[in-house]
Structure formats: C-alpha cells, structure tokens
C-alpha positions as CSV (number, residue, x, y, z in Angstrom):
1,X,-35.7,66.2,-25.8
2,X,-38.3,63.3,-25.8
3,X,-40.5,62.4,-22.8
4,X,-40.9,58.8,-22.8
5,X,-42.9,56.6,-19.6
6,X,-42.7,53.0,-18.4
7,X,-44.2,50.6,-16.7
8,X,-41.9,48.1,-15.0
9,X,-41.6,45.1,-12.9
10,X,-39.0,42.1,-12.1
11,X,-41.7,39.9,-13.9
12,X,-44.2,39.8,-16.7
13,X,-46.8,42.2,-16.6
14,X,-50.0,41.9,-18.9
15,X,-50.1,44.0,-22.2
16,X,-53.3,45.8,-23.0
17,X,-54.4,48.0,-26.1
18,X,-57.4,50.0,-25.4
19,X,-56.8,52.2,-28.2
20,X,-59.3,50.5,-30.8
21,X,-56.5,50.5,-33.4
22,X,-56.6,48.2,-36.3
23,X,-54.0,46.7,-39.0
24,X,-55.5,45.7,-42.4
25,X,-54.5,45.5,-46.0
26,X,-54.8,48.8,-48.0
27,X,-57.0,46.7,-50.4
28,X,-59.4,45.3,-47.6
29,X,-59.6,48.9,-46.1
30,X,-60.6,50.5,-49.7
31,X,-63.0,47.8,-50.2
32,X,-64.8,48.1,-47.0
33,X,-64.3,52.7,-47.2
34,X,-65.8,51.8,-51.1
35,X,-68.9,50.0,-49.4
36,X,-69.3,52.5,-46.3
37,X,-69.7,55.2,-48.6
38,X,-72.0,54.0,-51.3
39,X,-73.1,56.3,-54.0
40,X,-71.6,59.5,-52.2
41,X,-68.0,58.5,-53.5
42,X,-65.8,60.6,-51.6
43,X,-62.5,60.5,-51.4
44,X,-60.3,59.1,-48.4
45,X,-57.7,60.5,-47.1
46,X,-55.9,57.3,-48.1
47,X,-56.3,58.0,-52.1
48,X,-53.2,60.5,-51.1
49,X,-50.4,57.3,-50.6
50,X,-47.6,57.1,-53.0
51,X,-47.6,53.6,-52.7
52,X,-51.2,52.6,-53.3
53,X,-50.3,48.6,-53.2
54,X,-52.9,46.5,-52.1
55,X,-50.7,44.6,-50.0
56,X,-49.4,47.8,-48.1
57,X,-49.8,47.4,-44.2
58,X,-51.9,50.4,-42.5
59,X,-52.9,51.3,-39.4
60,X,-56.6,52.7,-39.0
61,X,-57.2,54.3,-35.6
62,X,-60.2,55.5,-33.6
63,X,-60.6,59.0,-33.2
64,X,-62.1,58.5,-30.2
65,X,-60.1,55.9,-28.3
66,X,-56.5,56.8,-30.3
67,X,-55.0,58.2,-26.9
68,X,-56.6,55.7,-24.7
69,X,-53.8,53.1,-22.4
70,X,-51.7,51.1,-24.2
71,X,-49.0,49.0,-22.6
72,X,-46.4,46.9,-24.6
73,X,-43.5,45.6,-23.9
74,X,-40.1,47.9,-25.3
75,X,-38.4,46.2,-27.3
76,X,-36.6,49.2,-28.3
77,X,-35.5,51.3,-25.6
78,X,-34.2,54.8,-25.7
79,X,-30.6,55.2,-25.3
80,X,-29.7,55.5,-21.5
81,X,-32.8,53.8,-19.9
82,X,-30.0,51.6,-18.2
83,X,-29.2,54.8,-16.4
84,X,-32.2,54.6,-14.1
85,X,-34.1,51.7,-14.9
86,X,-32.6,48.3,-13.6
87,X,-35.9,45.7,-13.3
88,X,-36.1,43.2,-16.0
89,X,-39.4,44.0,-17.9
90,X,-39.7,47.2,-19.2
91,X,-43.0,48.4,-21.0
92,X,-44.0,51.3,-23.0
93,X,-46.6,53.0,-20.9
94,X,-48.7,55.2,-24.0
95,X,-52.1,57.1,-24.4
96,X,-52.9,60.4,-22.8
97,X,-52.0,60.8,-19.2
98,X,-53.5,64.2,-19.1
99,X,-57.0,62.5,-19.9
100,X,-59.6,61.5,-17.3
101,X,-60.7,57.9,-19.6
102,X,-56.7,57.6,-19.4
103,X,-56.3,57.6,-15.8
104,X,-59.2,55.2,-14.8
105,X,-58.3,52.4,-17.5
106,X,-54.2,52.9,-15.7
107,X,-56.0,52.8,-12.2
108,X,-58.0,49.9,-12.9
109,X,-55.0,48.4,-14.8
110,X,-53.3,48.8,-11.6
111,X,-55.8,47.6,-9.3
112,X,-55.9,44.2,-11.5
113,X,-52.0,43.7,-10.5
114,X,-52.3,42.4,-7.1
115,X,-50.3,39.4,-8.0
116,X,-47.4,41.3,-9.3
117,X,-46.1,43.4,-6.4
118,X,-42.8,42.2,-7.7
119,X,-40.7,45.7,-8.2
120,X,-43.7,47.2,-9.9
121,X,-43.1,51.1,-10.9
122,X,-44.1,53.8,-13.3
123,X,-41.5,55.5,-14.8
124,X,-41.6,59.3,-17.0
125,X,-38.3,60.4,-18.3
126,X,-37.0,63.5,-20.6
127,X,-34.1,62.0,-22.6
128,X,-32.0,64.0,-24.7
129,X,-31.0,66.5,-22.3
130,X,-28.2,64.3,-20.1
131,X,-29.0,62.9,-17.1
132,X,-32.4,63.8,-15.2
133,X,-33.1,64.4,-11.4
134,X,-35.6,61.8,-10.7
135,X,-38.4,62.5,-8.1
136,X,-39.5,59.0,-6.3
137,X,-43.2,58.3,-5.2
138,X,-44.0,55.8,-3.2
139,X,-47.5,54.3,-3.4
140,X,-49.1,51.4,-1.6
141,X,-51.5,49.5,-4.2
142,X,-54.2,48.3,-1.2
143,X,-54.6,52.1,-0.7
144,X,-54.1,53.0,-3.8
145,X,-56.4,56.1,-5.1
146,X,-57.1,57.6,-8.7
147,X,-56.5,60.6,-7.4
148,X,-52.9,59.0,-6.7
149,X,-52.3,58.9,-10.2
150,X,-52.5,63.0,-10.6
151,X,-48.4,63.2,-10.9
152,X,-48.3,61.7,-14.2
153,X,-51.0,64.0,-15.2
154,X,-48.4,66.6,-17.7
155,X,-45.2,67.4,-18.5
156,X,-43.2,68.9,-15.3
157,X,-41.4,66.1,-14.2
158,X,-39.7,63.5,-14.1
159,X,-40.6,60.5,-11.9
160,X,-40.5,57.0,-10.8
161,X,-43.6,56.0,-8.6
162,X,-42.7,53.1,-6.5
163,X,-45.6,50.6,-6.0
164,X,-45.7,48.3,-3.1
C-alpha cells in the first residue's frame, strides 16, 4: 500500500516548490563540488554513478528544506484516483506533513487562495488495498486555523478536507 495526498480544485491552482531542490549537469555539479572543496579533495558521493556522463541529469537537494511543500500538478495519477476524486485539477500535495515548517508554508499556501474557493480540497489516500472509507472535513478558509491543518499530520487516515 502507498499513501499518496492531493490538492484539488475545479480550476488552476498555483504550483510552488519550497524544497530548494536543483537540476544540473553532472559535469557542472563536479566542477562546482571540485571548487567547493579545494585542496581537501574528497570524494562525493557522486564519484559512485555508473554512468558518470557529463551530460547526465541530477537532482541535488537541500538537506534542510528536502521535505519542505511542494505542489505540482499529477500528471500521473495512481490507478483508481477516479474512484474518489472527480474535480478537474488534481495536484500532488508532497513534503512532510508531520513537520511544523510543513504545515505553516500549506497554511499560508492556503490562506493565499482566496480567489480559488472553486471545489478546493485536500485529499490523503492508501491505494493498493481496494477501496478506502474516506472521512470528510469540512473547513471554512475565512476561519481557517493552523491548528486546522493537525488531521493531515500522520498516517491513520484517510481523508478529504473540504474547503469553502
């Protein structure tokens, strides 16, 4: 079973990426790791690829910031989303909903929507295990609270909170 949350709407929402990650070029990343490090010379974890081809796509993260909010539109849904979700723009809601960071950048997130009341909802799903009892949260987004946003907070449900 994979746990898997959403953020939808029956319009366009805005994407963010607060997680600090990076693409670059295996080349431009030794060249900048080679400068960083100067005379020490160590090694980078990097030296390990099989395929050390200077045109090879990576992704550098930030230790720090690697579970922050990230919210992209799903392009590539799980099988049987269409069971429960029915609005037109489905994102992948990502980062660490168990972390306090976490839970103010989705509250603020939140709080920026004003103008997109449209069917907005928040959705966490187990697939894998046939169809799931879905509990339903209702929220009011002039009232809304961080302390609102607690029921995302682990892995015990499933859930579709309902923002109005």
């Amino acid at each position: 079973m994979s746990k898997y949350s959403f953020i939808v709407s029956n319009s366009t929402l805005p994407e963010i990426d607060l997680t600090d990650a990076k693409r670059m070029k295996y080349g431009e990343y030794k060249k900048l790791y080679k400068e960083s490090r100067g005379s020490r010379g160590s090694s980078s974890i990097l030296d390990q690829l099989d395929d050390k081809d200077d045109e090879l796509v990576i992704l550098i993260m930030n230790p720090i910031k690697m579970h922050h909010l990230k919210i992209t539109i799903c392009t590539n849904p799980p099988s049987g989303i269409e069971e429960y979700i029915q609005k037109d723009f489905i994102y992948w809601l990502e980062g660490d909903s168990d972390d306090g960071i976490w839970k103010e950048q989705l509250y603020e997130y939140l709080l920026g929507l004003n103008n997109y009341k449209n069917g907005l909802e928040i959705w966490s799903i187990w697939f894998g295990d046939g169809l799931q009892d879905i509990e339903e949260i209702q929220l009011k987004l002039s009232e809304l609270k961080i302390s609102d946003l607690e029921a995302l907070q682990g892995v015990r449900m499933n859930y579709c909170i309902k923002i109005e």
